[in-house]
N, C-alpha and C positions, 0 to 999 in steps of 0.2 A: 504494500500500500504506500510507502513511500515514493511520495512522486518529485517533489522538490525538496530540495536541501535546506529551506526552512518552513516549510511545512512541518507540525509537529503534532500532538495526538495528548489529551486527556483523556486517559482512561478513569471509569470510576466502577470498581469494583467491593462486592461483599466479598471481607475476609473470611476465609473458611475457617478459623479459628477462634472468634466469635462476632461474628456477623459484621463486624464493623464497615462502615463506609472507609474506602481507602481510594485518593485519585494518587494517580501515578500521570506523569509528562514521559514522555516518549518518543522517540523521532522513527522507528520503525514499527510495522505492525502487520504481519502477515497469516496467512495461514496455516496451522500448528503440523510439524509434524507425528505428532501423539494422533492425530484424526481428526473426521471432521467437528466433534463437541468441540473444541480446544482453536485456542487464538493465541497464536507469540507475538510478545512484545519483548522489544529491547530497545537499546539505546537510550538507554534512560537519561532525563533531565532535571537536574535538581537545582531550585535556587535558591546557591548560599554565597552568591555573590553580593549582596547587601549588606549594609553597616548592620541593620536589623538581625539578631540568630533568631530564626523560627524551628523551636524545638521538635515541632514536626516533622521538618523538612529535615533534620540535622539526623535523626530517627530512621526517617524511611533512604536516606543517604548510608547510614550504616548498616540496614539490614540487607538493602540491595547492592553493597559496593563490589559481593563476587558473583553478584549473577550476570552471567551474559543473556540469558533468556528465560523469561516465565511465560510459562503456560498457563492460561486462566479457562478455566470451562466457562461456554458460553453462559450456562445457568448462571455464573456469578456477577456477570457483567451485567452492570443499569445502565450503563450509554458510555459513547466512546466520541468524540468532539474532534475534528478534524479545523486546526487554524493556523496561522501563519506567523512564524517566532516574532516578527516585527508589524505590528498594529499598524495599519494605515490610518490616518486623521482623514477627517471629515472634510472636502473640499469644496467649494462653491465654484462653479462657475461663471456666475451673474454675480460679482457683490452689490447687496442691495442697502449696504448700510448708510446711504448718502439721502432715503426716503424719510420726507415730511409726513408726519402722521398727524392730519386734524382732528380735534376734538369733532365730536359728535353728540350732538343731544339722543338722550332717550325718548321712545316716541310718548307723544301727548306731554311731556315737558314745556313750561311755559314760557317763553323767551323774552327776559327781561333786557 
């Protein structure tokens, strides 16, 4: 499934160990070779590149630092988000920020 080099993937799966919600970042995600129940993901993405430590992230960094590949059965999977490492901002092509906006009466308002 990887198509572009910053294209990147949250996964958000139940832990089979007790049920917990767990997203994982990932820049690979193909189909498993355990069969077809089963989804690989690698390439993991973690960020602890922030002034911030988010003990989470520092957490799910150590338990995944020797895996090359997990297997997740499809059962455990809630949804899997397909976006692009770098956000594109919002652009206009018309700026319209140069418009006069008149006042307006409410109707049957009496005009003094």
């Amino acid at each position: 499934m990887g198509r572009d080099k910053n294209t990147c993937y949250y996964i958000n799966y139940r832990d089979p160990k007790d049920a917990s919600l767990v997203t994982l970042k990932a820049k690979t995600i193909e189909d498993s070779s355990l069969g077809l129940s089963f989804v690989a993901i690698s390439d993991f993405v973690f960020e602890t590149d922030s002034i911030l430590v988010n003990p989470e992230e520092e957490a799910k960094k150590l338990q995944f630092e020797d895996v090359k590949t997990l297997h997740l059965s499809i059962y455990s999977i809630v949804s899997i988000a397909e976006v692009g490492e770098h956000k594109k901002k919002l652009e206009f092509k018309n700026d319209k920020s140069n418009l006069f906006v008149l006042k307006s009466d409410p109707a049957g308002a009496p005009n003094n």
